[in-house]
FIVEX-817100 format. One line per field, with one value per residue (C-alpha): chain; x, y, z. Coordinates in steps of 0.25 Angstrom, whole numbers, plus 5000, padded with zeros to 4 digits. Example, Ala and Ser with C-alpha at 12.3 -4.5 7.8 and 13.67 -1.06 7.14 Angstrom:
<recs>
kette = A_A
xx = 5049_5055
yy = 4982_4996
zz = 5031_5029
</recs>
This chain:
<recs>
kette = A_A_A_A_A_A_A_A_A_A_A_A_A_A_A_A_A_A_A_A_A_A_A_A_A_A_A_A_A_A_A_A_A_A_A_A_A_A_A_A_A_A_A_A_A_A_A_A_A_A_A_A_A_A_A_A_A_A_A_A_A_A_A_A_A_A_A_A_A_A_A_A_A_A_A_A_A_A_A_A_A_A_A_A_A_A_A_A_A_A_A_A_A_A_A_A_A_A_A_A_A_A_A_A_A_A_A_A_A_A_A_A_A_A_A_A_A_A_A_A_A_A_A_A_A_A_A_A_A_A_A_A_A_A_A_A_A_A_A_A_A_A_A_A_A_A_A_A_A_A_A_A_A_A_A_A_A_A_A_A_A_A_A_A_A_A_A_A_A_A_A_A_A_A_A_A_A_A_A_A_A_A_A_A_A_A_A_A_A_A_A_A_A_A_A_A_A_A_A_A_A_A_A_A_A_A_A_A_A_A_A_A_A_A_A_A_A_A_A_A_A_A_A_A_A_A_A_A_A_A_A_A_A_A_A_A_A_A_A_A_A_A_A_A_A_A_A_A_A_A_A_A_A_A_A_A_A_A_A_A_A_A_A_A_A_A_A_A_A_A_A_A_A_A_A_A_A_A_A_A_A_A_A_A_A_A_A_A_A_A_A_A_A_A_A_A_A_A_A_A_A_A_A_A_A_A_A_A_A_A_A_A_A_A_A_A_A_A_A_A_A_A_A_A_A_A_A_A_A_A_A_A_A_A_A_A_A_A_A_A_A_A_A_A_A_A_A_A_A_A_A_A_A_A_A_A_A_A_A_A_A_A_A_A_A_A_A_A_A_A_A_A
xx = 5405_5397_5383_5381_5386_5397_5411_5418_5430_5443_5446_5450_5465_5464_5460_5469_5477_5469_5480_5471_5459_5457_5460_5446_5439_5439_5429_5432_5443_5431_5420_5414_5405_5390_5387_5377_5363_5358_5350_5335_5329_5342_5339_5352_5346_5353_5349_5344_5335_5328_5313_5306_5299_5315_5318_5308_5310_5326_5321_5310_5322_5331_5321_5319_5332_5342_5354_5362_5359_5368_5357_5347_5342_5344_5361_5361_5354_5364_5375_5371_5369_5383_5386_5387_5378_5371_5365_5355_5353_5340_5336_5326_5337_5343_5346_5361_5364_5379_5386_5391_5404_5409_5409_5406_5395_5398_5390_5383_5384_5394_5391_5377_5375_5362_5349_5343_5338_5350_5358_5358_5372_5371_5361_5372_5381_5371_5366_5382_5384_5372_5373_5389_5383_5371_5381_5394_5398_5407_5402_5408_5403_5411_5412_5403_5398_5406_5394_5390_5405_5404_5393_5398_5410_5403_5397_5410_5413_5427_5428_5439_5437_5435_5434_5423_5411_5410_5397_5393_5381_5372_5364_5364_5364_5379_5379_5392_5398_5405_5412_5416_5423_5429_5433_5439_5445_5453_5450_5451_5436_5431_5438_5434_5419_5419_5426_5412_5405_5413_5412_5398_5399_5384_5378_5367_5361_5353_5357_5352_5351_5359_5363_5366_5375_5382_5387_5391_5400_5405_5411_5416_5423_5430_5435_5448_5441_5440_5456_5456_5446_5436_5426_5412_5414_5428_5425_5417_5401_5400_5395_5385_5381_5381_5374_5362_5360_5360_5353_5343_5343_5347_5359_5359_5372_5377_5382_5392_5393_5400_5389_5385_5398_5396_5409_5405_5396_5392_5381_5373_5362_5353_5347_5337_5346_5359_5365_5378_5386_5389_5400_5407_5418_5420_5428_5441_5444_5433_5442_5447_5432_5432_5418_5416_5419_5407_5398_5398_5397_5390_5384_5379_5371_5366_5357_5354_5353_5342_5337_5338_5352_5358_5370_5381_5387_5400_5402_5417_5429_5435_5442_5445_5431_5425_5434_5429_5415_5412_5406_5406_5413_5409_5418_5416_5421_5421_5413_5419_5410_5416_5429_5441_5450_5442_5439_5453_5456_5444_5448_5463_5457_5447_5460_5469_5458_5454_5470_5472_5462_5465_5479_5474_5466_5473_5483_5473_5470_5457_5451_5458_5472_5466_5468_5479
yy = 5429_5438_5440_5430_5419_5416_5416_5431_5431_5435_5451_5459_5455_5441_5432_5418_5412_5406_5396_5385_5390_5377_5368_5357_5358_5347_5339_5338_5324_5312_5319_5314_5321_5312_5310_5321_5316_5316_5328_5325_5327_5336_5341_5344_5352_5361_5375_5376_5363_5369_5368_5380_5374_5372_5385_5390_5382_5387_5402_5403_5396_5405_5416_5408_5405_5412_5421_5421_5424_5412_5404_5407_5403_5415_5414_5401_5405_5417_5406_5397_5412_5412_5399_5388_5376_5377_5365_5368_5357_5358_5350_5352_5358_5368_5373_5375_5379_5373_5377_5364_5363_5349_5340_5352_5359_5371_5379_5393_5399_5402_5403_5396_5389_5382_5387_5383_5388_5395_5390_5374_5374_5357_5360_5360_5350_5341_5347_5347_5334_5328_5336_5332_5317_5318_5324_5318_5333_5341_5351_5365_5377_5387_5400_5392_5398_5390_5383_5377_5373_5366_5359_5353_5350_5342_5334_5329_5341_5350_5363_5374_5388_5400_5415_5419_5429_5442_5448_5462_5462_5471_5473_5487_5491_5491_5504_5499_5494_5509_5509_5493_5497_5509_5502_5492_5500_5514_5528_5525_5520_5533_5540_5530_5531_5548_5546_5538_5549_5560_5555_5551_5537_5529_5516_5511_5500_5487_5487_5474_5471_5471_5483_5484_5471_5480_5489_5478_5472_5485_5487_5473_5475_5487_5481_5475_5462_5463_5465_5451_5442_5444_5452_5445_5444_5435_5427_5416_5420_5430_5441_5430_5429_5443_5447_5438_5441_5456_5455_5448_5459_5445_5452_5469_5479_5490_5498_5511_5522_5533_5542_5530_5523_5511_5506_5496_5488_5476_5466_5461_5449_5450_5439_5440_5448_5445_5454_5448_5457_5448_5454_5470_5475_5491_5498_5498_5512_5515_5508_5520_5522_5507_5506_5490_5497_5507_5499_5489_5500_5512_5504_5492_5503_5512_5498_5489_5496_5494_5481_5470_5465_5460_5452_5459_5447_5452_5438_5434_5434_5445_5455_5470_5478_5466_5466_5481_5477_5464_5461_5445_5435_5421_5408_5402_5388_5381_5368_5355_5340_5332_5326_5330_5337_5345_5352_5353_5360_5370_5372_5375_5385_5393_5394_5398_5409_5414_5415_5424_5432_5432_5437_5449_5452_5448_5459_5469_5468_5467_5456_5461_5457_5442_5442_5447
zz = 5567_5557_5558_5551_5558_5548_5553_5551_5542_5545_5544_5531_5532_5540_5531_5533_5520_5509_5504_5507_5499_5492_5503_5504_5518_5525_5534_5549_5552_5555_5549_5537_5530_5527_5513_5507_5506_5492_5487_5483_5472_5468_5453_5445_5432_5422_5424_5410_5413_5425_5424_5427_5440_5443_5441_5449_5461_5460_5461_5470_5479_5477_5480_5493_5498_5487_5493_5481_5467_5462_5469_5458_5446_5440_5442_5437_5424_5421_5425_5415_5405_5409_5400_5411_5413_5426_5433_5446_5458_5462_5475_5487_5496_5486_5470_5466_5452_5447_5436_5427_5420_5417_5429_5440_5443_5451_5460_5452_5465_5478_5494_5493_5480_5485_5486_5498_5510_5518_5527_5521_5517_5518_5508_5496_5500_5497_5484_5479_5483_5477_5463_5465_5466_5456_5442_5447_5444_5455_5461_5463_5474_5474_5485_5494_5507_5518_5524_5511_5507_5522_5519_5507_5513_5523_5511_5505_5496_5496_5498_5498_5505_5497_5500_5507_5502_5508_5512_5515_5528_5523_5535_5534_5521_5519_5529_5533_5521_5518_5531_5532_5519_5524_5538_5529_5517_5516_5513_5500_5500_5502_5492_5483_5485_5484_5471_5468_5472_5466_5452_5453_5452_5453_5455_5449_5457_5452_5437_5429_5414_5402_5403_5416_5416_5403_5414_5423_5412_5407_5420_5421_5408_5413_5426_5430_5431_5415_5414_5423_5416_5430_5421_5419_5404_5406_5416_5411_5407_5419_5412_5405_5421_5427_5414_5414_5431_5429_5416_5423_5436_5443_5448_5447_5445_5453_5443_5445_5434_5430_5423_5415_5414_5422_5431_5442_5445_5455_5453_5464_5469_5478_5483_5496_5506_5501_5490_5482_5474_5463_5455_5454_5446_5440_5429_5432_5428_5440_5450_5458_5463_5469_5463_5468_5482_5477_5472_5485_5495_5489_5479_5487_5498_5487_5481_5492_5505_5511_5503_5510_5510_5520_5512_5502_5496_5489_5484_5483_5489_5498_5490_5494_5492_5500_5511_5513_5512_5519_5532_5532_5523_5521_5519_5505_5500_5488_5486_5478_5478_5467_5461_5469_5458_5450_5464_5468_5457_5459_5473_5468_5456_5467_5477_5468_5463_5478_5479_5471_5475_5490_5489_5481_5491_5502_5496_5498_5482_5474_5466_5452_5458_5459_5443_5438
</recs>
């Protein structure tokens, strides 16, 4: 068991086949789940509806019992920056903000969509099921903590395993993350990081604005995520998103320069004790200083050491850099209450996707030899 309670996963190495990614989990034989209660007094209201005694209920929650950004206000008003129309559930037990494209309505946020107090994970099965029964619509969450995909399942929805988060235990400051990464890695680490050093390599911490978020995307066009169609700007609104949270200092930028030449970076959120680093990518020509490897080592001590943190979130699946950084990682599932085919399909769209990417890294690969 970790140290928080959660089962440990298996070792670098070890983990078992995921073939059967997008098999549904099933209820117990002769258990029959009861039938959700309704949700009093729910409230579905278009983001753009919201009346400002509305708004300011849903933030001074979120300042109460908030652990990730995506629980916010403010992310859903970047989302719907980002060109989508955003619809929020408001009810006594919890707020969750949905994304609506047609007949869905999908979950802004992962792990804990709801905003409530911790540790109701019941709490959103039966806000899903009563939005699902009050707009007909299905509903979507996906890369669900494993205890709130439980809970739904209980209640009559599907769901399908997905890869879990990693966390970084940031207890003492990351003191220990250099020498996990070493334990874990090759020399090559160190010669990376002197190379940073010899050529004078900086980072400047807590970037926001316009013309920080210029940076970020000048580095995001440079990256090999651009040559894939992974960049901000070419996958659907992103940089629309990431512009308006850094813009707004909602988010902030670790940027690395060369003199004045920026080259990496890595956004960050934090909320209460738990920082999530959002999103980081670097110019590929940079790529033999492993500056993602920089900016989440280095980097990460130089600007919140001794703040308060007791969560690194690295928000996503487990590629190479994590496995050298993480000390726990979480089971995640997918979410599906609705019409039967349209959630097959999903299911059979998200496996084939986490495919792809575990056999890169099960090859000992990185993420860019997910896509092409």
């Amino acid at each position: 068991m970790t140290a928080t309670g959660r089962p440990a996963e298996p070792g670098l190495g070890t983990c078992p086949p995921t073939a059967d990614l997008a098999a549904p989990h099933r209820r117990p034989a002769g258990r029959i789940a009861p039938e959700p209660g309704p949700v009093h007094d729910l409230r579905l209201v278009d983001l753009d509806a919201l009346t400002r005694a509305q708004e300011d209920a849903w933030a001074t929650a979120y300042r109460r019992y908030g652990t990730r950004l995506q629980q916010s206000p403010g992310y859903a008003r970047a989302v719907r920056a980002a060109g989508q129309r955003v619809v929020v559930a408001l009810a006594p037990l919890g707020i969750v903000a949905f994304t609506r494209e047609g007949e869905v309505l999908t979950a802004v946020g992962g792990d804990e969509p709801v905003l409530t107090e911790h540790g109701h994970a019941e709490r959103l099965a039966h806000l899903v099921t009563s939005v699902r029964r009050a707009t007909g619509a299905s509903v979507y969450l996906p890369l669900v903590d494993a205890a709130h995909a439980g809970a739904c399942a209980r209640a009559g929805c599907t769901t399908w395993r997905r890869p879990p988060n990693s966390l970084i235990d940031w207890s003492r400051d990351g003191a220990d993350l250099w020498g996990r990464a070493l334990e874990r890695g090759t020399s090559q680490l160190r010669r990376k990081r002197r190379l940073v050093e010899r050529d004078g390599l900086t980072v400047r911490p807590g970037q926001s604005g316009a013309h920080a978020f210029a940076h970020v995307l000048a580095v995001d066009d440079r990256s090999w995520k651009a040559e894939h169609g992974q960049s901000m700007r070419l996958r659907g609104g992103q940089d629309a998103l990431y512009g308006r949270l850094v813009g707004t200092g909602e988010i902030t930028a670790a940027i690395l320069f060369d003199g004045e030449r920026p080259v990496a970076f890595r956004l960050d959120a934090r909320v209460n004790d738990r920082l999530t680093c959002l999103k980081w990518s670097y110019d590929e020509t940079y790529r033999r200083y492993s500056p993602g490897l920089h900016l989440l080592t280095e980097g990460l001590r130089q600007e919140w050491a001794g703040r308060g943190v007791r969560t690194v979130d690295l928000h996503g699946s487990p590629d190479t850099l994590k496995n050298l950084l993480y000390s726990e990682r979480v089971p995640r599932a997918d979410v599906w209450c609705g019409v039967a085919e349209p959630g097959a399909l999903r299911a059979r769209e998200r496996a084939a996707l986490d495919a792809q990417v575990t056999r890169a890294h099960q090859a000992g690969k990185g993420l860019r030899h997910a896509f092409g």
